[in-house]
N, CA, C and O atoms as a Tripos MOL2 file, in Angstrom:
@<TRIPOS>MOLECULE
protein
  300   299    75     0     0
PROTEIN
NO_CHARGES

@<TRIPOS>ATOM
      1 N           0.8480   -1.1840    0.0000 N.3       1 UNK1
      2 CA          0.0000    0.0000    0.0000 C.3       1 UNK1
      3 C           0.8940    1.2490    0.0000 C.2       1 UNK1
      4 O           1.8210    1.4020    0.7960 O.2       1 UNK1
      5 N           0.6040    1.9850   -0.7960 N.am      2 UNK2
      6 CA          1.5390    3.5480   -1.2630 C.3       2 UNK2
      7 C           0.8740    4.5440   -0.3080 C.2       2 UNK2
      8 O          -0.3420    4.6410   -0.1410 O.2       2 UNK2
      9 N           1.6280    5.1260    0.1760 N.am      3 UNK3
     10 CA          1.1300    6.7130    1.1290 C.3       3 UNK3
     11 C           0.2640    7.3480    0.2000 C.2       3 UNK3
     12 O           0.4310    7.0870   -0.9910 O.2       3 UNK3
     13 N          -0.3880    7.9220    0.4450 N.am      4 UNK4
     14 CA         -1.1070    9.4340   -0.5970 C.3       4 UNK4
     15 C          -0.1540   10.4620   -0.0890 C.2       4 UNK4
     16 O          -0.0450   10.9130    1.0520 O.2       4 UNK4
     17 N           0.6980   10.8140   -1.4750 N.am      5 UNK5
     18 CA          1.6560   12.1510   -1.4260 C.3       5 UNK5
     19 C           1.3890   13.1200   -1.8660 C.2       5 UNK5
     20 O           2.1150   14.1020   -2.0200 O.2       5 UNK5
     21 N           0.0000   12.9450   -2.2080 N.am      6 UNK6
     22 CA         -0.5250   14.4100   -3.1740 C.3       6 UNK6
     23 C          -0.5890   15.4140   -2.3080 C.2       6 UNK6
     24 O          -1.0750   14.9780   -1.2640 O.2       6 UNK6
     25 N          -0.2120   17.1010   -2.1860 N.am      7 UNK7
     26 CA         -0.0520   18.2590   -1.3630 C.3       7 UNK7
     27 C           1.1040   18.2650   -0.6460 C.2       7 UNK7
     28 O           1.4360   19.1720    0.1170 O.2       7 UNK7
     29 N           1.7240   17.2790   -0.8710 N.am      8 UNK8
     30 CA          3.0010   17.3500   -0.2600 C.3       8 UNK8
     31 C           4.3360   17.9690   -1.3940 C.2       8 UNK8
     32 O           4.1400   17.7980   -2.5980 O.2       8 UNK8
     33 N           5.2900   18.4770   -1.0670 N.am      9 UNK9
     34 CA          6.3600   18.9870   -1.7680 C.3       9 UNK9
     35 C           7.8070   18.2450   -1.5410 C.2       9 UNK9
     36 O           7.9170   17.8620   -0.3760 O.2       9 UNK9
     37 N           8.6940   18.0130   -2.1850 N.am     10 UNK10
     38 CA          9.8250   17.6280   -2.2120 C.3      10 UNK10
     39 C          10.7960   18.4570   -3.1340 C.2      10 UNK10
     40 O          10.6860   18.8390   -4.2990 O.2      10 UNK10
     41 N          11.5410   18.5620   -2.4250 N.am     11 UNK11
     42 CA         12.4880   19.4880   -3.2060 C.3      11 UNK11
     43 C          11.9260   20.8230   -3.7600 C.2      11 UNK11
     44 O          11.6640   21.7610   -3.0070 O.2      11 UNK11
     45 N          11.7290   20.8810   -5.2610 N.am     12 UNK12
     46 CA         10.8850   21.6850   -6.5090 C.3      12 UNK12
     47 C           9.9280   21.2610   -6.6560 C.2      12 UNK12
     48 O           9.1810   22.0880   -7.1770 O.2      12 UNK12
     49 N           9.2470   19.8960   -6.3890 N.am     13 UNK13
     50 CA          8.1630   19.4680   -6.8910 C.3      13 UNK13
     51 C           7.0700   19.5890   -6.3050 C.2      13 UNK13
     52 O           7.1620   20.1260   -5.2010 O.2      13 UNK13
     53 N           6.0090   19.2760   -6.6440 N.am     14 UNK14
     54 CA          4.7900   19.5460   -5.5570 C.3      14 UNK14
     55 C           3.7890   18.9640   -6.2200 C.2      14 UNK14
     56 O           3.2550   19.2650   -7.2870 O.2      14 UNK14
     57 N           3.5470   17.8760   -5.2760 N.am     15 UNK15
     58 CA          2.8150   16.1780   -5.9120 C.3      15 UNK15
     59 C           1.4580   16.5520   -5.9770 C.2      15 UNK15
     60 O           0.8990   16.8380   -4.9180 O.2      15 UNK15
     61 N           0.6930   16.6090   -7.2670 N.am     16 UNK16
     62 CA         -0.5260   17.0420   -7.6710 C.3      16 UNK16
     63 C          -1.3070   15.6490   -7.6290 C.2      16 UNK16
     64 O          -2.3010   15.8540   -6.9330 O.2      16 UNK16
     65 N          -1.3010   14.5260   -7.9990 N.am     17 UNK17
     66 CA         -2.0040   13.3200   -7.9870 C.3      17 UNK17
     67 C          -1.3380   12.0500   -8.0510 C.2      17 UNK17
     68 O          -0.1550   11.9630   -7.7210 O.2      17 UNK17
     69 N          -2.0940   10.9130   -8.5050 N.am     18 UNK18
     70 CA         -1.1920    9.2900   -8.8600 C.3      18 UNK18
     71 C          -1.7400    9.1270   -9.4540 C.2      18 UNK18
     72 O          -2.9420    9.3820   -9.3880 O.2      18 UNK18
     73 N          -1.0120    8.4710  -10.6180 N.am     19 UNK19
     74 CA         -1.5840    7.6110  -11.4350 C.3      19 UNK19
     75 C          -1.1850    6.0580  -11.0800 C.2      19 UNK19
     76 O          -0.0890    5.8690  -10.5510 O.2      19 UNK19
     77 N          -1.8740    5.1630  -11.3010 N.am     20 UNK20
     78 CA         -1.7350    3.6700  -11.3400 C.3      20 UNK20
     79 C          -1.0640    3.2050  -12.7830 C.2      20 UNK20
     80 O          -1.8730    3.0750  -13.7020 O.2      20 UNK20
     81 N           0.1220    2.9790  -13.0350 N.am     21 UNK21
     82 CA          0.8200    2.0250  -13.6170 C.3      21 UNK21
     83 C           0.6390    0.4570  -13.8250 C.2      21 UNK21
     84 O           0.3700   -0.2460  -12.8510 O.2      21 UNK21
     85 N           0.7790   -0.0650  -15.0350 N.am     22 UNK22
     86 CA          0.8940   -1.7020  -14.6770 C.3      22 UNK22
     87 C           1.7530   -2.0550  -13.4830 C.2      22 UNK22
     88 O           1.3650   -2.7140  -12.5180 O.2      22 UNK22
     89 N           3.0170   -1.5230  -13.6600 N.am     23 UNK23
     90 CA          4.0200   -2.2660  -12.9320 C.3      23 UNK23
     91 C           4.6740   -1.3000  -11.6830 C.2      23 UNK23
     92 O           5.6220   -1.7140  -11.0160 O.2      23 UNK23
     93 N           4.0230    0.1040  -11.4370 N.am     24 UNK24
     94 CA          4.4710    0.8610  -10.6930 C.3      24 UNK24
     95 C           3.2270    1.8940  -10.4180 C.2      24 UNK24
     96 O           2.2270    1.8490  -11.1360 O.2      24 UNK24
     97 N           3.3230    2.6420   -9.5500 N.am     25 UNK25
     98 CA          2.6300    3.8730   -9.2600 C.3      25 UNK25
     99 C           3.7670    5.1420   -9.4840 C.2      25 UNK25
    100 O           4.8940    5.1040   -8.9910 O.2      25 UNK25
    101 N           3.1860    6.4130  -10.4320 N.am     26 UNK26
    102 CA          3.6820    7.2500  -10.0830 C.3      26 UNK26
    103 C           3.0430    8.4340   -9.8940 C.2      26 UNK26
    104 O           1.8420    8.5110  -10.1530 O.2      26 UNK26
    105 N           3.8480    9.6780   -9.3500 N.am     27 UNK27
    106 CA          3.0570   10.7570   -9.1480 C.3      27 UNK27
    107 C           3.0390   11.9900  -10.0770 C.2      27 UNK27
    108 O           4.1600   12.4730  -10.2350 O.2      27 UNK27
    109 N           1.9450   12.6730  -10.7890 N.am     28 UNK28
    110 CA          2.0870   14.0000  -11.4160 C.3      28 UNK28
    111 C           2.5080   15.0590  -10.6220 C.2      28 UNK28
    112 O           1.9350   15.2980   -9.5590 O.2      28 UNK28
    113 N           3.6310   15.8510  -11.0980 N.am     29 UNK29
    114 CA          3.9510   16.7130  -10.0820 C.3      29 UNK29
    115 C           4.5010   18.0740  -10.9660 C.2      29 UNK29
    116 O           4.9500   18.0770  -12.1120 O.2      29 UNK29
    117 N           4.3360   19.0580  -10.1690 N.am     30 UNK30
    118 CA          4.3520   20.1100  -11.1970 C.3      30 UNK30
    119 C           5.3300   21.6450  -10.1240 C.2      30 UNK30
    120 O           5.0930   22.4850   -9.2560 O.2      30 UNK30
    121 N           6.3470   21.1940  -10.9130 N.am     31 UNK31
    122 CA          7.7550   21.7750  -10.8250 C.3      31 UNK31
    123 C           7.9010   23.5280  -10.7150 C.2      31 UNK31
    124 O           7.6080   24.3480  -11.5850 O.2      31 UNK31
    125 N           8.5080   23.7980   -9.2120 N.am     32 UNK32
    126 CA          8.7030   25.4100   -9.2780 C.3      32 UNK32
    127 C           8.5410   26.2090  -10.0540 C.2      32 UNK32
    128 O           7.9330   27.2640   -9.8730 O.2      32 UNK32
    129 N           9.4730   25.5460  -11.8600 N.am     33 UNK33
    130 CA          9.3550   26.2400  -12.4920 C.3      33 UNK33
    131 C           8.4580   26.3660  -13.8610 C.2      33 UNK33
    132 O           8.7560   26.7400  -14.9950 O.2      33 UNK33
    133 N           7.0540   25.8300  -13.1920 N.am     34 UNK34
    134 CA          6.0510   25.1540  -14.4980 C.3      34 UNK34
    135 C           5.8390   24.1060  -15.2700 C.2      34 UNK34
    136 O           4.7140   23.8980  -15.7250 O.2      34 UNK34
    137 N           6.8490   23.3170  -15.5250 N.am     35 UNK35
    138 CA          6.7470   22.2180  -15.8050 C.3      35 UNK35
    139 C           6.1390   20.7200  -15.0800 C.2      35 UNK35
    140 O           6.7810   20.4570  -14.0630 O.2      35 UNK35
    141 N           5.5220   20.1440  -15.2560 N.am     36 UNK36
    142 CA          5.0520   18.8710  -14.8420 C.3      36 UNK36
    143 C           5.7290   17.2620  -15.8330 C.2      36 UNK36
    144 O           5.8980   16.9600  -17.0140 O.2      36 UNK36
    145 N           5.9320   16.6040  -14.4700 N.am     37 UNK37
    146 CA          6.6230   15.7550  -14.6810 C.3      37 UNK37
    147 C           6.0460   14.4860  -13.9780 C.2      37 UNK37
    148 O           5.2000   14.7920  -13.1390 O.2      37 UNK37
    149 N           6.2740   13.1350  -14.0910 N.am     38 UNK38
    150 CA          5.9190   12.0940  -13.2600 C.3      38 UNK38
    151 C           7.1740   11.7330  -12.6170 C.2      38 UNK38
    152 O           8.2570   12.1440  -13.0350 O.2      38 UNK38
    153 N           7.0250   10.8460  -11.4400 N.am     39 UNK39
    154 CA          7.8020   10.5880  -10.4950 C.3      39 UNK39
    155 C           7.5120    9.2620   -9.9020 C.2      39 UNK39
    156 O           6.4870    9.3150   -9.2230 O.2      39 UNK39
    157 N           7.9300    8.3710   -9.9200 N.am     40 UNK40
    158 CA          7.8270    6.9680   -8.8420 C.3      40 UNK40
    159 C           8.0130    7.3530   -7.8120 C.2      40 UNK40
    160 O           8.8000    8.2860   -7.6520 O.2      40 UNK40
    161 N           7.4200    6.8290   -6.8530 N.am     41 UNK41
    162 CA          7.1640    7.1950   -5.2140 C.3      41 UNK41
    163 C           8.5320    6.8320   -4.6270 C.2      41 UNK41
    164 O           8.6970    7.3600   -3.5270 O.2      41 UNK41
    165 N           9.4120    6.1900   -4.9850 N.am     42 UNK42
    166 CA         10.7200    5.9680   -4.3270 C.3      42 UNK42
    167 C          11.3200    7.1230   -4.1420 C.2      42 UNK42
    168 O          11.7520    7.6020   -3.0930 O.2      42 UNK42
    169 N          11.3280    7.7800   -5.7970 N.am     43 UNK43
    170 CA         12.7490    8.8090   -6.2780 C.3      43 UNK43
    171 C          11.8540   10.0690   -5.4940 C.2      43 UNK43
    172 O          12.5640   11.0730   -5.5510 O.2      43 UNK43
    173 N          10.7910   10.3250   -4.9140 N.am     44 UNK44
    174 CA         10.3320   11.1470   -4.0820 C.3      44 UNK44
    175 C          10.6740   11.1400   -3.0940 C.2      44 UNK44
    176 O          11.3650   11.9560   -2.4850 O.2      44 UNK44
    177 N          10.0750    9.8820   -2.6900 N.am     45 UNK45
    178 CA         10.6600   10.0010   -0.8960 C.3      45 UNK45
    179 C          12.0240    9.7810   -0.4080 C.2      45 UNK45
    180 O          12.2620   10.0470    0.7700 O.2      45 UNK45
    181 N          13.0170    9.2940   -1.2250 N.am     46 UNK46
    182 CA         14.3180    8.9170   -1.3280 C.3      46 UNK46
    183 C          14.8990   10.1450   -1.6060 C.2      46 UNK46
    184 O          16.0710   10.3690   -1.3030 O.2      46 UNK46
    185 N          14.2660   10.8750   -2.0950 N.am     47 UNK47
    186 CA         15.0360   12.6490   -2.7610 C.3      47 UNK47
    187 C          15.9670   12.5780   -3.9990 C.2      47 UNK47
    188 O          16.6970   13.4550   -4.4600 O.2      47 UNK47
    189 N          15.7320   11.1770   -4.4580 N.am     48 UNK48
    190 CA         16.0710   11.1110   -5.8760 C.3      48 UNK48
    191 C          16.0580   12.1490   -6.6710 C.2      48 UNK48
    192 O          17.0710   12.8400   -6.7720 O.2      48 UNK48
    193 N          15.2590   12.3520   -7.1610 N.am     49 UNK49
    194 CA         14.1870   13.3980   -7.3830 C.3      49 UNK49
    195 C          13.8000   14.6120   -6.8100 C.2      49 UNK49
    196 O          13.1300   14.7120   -5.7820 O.2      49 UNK49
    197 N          14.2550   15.5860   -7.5270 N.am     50 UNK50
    198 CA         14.0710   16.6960   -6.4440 C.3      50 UNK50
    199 C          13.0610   18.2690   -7.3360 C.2      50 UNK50
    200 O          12.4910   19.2550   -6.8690 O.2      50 UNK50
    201 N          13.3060   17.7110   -8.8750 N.am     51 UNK51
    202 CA         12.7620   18.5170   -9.5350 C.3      51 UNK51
    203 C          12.5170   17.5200  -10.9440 C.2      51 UNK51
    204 O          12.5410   16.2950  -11.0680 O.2      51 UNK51
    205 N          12.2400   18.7730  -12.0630 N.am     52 UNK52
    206 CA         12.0760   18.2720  -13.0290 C.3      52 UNK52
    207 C          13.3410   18.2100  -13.8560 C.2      52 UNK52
    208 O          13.4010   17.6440  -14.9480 O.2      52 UNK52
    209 N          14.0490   18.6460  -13.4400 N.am     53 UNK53
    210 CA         15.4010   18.3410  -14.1590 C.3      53 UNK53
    211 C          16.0130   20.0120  -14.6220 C.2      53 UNK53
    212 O          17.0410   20.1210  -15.2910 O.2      53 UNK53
    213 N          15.3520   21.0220  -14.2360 N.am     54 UNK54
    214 CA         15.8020   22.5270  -14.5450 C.3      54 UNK54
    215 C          16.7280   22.8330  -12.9870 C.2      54 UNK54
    216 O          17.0710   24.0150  -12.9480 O.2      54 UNK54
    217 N          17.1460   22.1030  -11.8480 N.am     55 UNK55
    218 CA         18.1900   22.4450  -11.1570 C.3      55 UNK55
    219 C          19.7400   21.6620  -11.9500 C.2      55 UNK55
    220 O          20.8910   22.0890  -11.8670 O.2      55 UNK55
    221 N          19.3590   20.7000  -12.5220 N.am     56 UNK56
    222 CA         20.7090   20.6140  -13.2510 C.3      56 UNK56
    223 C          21.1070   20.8160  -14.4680 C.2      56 UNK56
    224 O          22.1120   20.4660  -15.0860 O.2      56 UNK56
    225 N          20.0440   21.5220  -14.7750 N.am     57 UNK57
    226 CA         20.6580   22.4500  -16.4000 C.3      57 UNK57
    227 C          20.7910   23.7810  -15.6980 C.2      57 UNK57
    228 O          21.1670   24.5190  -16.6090 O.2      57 UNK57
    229 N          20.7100   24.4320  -14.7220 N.am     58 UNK58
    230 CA         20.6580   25.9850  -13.7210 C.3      58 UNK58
    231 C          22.1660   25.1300  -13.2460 C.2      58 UNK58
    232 O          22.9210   26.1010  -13.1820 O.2      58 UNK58
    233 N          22.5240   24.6260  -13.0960 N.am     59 UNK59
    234 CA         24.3430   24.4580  -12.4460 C.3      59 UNK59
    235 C          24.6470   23.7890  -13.5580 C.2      59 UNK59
    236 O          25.2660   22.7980  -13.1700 O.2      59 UNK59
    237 N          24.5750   23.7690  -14.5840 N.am     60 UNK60
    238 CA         25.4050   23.4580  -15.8200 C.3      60 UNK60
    239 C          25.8830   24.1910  -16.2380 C.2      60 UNK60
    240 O          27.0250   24.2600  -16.6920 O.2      60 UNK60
    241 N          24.4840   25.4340  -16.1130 N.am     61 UNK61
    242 CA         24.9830   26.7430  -16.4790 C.3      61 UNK61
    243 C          25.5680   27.4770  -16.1250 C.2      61 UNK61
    244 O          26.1580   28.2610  -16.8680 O.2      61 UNK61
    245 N          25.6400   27.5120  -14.6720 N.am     62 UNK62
    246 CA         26.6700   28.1290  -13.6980 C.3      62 UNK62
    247 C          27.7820   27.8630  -13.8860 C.2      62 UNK62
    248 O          28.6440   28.7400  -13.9440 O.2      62 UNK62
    249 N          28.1780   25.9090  -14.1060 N.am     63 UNK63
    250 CA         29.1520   25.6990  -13.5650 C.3      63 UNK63
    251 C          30.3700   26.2200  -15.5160 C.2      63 UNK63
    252 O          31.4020   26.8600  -15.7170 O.2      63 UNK63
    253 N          29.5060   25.5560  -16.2970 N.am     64 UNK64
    254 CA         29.8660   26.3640  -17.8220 C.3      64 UNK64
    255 C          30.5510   28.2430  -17.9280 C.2      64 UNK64
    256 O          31.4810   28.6860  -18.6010 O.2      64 UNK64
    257 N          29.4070   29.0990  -16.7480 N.am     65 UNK65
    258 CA         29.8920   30.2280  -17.2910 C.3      65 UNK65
    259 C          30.7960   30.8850  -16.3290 C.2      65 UNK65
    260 O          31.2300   32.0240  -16.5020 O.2      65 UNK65
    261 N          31.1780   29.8550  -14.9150 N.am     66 UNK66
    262 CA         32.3470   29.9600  -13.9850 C.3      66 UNK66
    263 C          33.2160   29.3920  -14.6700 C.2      66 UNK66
    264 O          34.2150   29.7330  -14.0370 O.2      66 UNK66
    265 N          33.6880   28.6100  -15.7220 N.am     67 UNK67
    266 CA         34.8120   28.4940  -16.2180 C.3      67 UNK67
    267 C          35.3520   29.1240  -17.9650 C.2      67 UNK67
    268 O          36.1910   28.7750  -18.7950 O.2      67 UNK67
    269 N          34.3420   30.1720  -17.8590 N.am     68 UNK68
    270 CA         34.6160   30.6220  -18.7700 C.3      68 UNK68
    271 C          34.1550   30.2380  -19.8930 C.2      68 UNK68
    272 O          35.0300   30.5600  -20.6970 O.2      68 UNK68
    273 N          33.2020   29.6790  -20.5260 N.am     69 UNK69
    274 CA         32.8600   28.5040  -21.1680 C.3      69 UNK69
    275 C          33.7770   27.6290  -22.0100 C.2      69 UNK69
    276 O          33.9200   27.4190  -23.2150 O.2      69 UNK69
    277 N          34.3460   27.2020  -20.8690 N.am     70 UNK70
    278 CA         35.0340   25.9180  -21.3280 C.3      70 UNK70
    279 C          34.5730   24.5240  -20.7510 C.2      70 UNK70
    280 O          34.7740   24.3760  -19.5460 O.2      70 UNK70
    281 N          34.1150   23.7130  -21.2800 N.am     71 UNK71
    282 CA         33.8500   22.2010  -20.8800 C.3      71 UNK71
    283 C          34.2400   22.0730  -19.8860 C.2      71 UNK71
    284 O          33.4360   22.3710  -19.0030 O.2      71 UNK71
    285 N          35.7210   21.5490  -19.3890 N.am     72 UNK72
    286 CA         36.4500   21.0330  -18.3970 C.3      72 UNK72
    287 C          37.3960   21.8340  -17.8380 C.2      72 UNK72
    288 O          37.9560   22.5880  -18.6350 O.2      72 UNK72
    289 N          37.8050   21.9030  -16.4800 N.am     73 UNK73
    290 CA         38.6620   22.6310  -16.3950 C.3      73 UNK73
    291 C          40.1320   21.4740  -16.3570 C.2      73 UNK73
    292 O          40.1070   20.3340  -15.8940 O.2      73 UNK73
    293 N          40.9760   21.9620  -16.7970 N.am     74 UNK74
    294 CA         42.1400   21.3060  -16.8980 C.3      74 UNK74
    295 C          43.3560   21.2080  -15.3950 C.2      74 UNK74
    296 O          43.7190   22.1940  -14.7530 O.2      74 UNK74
    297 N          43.7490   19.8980  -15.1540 N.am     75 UNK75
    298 CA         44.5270   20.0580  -13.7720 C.3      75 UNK75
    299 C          45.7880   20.1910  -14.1240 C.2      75 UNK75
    300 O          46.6570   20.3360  -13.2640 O.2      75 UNK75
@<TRIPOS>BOND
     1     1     2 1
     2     2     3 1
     3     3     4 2
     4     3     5 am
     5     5     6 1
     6     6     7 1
     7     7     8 2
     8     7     9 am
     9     9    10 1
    10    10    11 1
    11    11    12 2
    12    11    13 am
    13    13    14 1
    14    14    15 1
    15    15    16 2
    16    15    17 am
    17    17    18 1
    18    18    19 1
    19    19    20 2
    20    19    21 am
    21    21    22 1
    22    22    23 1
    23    23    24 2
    24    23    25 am
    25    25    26 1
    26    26    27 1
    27    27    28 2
    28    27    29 am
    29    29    30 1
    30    30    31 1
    31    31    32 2
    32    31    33 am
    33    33    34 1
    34    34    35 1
    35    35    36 2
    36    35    37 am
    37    37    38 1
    38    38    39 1
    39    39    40 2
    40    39    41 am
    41    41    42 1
    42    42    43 1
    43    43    44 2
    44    43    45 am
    45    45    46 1
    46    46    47 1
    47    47    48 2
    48    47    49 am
    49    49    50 1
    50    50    51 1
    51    51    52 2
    52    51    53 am
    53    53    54 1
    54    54    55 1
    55    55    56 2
    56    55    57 am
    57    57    58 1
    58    58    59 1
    59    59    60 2
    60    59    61 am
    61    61    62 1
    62    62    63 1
    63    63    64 2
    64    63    65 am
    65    65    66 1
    66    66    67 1
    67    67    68 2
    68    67    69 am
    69    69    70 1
    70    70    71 1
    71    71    72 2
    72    71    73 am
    73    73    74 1
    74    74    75 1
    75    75    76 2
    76    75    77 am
    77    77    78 1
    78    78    79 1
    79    79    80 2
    80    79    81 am
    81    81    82 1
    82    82    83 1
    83    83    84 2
    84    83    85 am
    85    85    86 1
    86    86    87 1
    87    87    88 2
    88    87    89 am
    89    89    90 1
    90    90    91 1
    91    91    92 2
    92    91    93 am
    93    93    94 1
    94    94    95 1
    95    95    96 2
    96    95    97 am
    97    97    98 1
    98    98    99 1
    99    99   100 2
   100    99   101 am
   101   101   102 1
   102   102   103 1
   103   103   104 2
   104   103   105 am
   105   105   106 1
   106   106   107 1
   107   107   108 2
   108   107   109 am
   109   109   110 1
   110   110   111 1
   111   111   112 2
   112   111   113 am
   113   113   114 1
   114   114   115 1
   115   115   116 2
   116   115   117 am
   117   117   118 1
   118   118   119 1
   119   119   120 2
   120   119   121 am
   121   121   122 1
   122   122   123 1
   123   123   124 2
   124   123   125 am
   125   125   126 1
   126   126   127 1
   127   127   128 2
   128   127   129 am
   129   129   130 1
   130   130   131 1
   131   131   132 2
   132   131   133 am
   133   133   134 1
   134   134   135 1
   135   135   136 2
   136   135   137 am
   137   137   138 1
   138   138   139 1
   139   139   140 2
   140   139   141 am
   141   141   142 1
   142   142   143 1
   143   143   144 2
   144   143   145 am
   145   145   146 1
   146   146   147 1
   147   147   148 2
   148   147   149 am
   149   149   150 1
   150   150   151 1
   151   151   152 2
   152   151   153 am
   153   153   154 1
   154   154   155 1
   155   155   156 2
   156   155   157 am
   157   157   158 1
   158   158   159 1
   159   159   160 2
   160   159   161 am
   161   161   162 1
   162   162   163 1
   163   163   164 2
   164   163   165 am
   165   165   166 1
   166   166   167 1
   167   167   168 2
   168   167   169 am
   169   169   170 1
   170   170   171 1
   171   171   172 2
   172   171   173 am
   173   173   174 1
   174   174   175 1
   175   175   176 2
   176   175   177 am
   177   177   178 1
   178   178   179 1
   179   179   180 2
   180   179   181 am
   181   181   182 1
   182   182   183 1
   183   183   184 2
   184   183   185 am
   185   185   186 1
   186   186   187 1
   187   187   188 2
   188   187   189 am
   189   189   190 1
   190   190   191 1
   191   191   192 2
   192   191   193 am
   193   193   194 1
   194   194   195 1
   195   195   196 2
   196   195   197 am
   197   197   198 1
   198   198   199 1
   199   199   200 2
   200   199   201 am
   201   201   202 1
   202   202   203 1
   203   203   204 2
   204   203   205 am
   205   205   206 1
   206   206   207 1
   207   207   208 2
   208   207   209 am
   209   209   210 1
   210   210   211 1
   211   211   212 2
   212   211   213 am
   213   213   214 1
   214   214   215 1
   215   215   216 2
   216   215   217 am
   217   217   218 1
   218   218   219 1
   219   219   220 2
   220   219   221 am
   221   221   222 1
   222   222   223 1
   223   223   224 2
   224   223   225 am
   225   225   226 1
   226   226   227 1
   227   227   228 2
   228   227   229 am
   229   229   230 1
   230   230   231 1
   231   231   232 2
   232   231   233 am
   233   233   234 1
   234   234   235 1
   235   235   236 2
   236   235   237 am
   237   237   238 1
   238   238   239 1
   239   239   240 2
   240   239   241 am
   241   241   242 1
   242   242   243 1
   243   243   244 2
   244   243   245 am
   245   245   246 1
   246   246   247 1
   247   247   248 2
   248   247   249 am
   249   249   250 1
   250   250   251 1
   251   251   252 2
   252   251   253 am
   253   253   254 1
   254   254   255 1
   255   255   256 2
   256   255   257 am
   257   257   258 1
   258   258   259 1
   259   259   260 2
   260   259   261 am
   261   261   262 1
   262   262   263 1
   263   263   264 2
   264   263   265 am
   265   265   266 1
   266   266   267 1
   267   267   268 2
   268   267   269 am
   269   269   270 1
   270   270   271 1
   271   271   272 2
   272   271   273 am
   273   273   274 1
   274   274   275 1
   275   275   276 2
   276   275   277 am
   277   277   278 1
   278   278   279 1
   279   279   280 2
   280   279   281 am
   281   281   282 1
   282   282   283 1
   283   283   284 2
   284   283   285 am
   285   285   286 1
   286   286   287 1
   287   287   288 2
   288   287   289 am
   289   289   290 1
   290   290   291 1
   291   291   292 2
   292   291   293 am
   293   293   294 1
   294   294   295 1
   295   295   296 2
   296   295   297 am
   297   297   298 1
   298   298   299 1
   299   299   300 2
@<TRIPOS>SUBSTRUCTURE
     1 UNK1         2 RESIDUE 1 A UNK
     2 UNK2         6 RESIDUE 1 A UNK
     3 UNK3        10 RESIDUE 1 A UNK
     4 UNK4        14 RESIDUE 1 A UNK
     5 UNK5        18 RESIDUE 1 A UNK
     6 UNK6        22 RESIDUE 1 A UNK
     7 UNK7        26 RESIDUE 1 A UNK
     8 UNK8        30 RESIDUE 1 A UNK
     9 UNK9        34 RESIDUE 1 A UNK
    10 UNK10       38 RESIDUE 1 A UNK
    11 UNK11       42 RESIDUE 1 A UNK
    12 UNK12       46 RESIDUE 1 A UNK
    13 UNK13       50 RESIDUE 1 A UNK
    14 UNK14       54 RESIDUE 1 A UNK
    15 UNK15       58 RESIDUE 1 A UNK
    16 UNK16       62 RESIDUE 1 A UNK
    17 UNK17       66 RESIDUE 1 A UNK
    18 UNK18       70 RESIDUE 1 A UNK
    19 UNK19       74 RESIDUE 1 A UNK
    20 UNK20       78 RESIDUE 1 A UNK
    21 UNK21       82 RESIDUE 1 A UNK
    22 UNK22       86 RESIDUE 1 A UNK
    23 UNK23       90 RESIDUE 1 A UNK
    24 UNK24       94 RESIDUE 1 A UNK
    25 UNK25       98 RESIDUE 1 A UNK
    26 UNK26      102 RESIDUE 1 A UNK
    27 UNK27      106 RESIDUE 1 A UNK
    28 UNK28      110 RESIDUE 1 A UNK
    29 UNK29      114 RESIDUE 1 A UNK
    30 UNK30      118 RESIDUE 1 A UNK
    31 UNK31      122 RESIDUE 1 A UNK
    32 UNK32      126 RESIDUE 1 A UNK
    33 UNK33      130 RESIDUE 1 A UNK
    34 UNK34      134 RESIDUE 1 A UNK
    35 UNK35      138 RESIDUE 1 A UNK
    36 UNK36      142 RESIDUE 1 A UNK
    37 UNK37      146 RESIDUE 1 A UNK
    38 UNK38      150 RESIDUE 1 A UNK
    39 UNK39      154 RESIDUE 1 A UNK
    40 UNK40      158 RESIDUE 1 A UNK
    41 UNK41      162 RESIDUE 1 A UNK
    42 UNK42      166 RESIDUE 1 A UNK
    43 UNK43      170 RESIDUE 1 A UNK
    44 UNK44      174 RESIDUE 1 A UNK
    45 UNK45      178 RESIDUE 1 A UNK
    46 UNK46      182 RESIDUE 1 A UNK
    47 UNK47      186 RESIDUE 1 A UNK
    48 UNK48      190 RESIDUE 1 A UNK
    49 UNK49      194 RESIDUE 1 A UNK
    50 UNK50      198 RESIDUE 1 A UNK
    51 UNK51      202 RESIDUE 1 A UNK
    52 UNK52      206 RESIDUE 1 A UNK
    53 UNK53      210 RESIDUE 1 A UNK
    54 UNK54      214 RESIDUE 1 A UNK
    55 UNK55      218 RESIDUE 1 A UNK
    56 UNK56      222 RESIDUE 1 A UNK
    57 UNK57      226 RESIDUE 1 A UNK
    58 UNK58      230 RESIDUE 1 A UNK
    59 UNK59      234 RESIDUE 1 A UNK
    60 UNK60      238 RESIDUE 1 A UNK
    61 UNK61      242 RESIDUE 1 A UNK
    62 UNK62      246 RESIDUE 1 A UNK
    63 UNK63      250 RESIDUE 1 A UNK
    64 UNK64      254 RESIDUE 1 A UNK
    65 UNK65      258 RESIDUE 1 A UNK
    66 UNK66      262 RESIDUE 1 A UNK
    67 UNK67      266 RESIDUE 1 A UNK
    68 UNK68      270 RESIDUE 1 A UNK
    69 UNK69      274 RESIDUE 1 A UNK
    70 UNK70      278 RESIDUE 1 A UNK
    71 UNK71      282 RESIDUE 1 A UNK
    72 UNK72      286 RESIDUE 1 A UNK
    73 UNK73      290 RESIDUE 1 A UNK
    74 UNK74      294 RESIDUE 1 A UNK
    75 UNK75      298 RESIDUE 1 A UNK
C-alpha cells in the first residue's frame, strides 16, 4: 500500500495526484518552475528526485559560465 503524497512537496516538486501504472505507481507533479513531470514514489521520498530536471541544467549553467565557457577545467 503507497502513502497518498498528493499536497506534499519535495524538493521543486509539488505532488498534484497518482496515477496507477501496470508495474508501478507514479506521481504527477508540477515543478517550481512550471513544468510537470511524473515521479515513482521511491525517487520522491528517497530525494532522488528533487525537480524536473531545470536544477541541473541551472548548475550546468553556472558551472559552464564559472569556467569561462570551457567544458572542463584542466589540472
Amino acid at each position: 500500500m503507497v502513502n497518498d503524497l498528493t499536497g506534499q512537496t519535495y524538493g521543486r516538486l509539488y505532488v498534484e495526484s497518482r496515477v496507477n501504472r501496470t508495474d508501478r505507481v507514479v506521481w504527477i507533479c508540477k515543478c517550481d518552475c512550471g513544468n510537470v513531470c511524473e515521479v515513482q514514489t521511491f525517487d520522491l521520498i528517497l530525494g532522488k528526485t528533487r525537480s524536473c530536471g531545470c536544477y541541473h541544467r541551472e548548475r550546468q549553467s553556472e558551472i559552464y559560465a564559472l569556467r569561462g565557457g570551457i567544458g572542463k577545467v584542466s589540472e
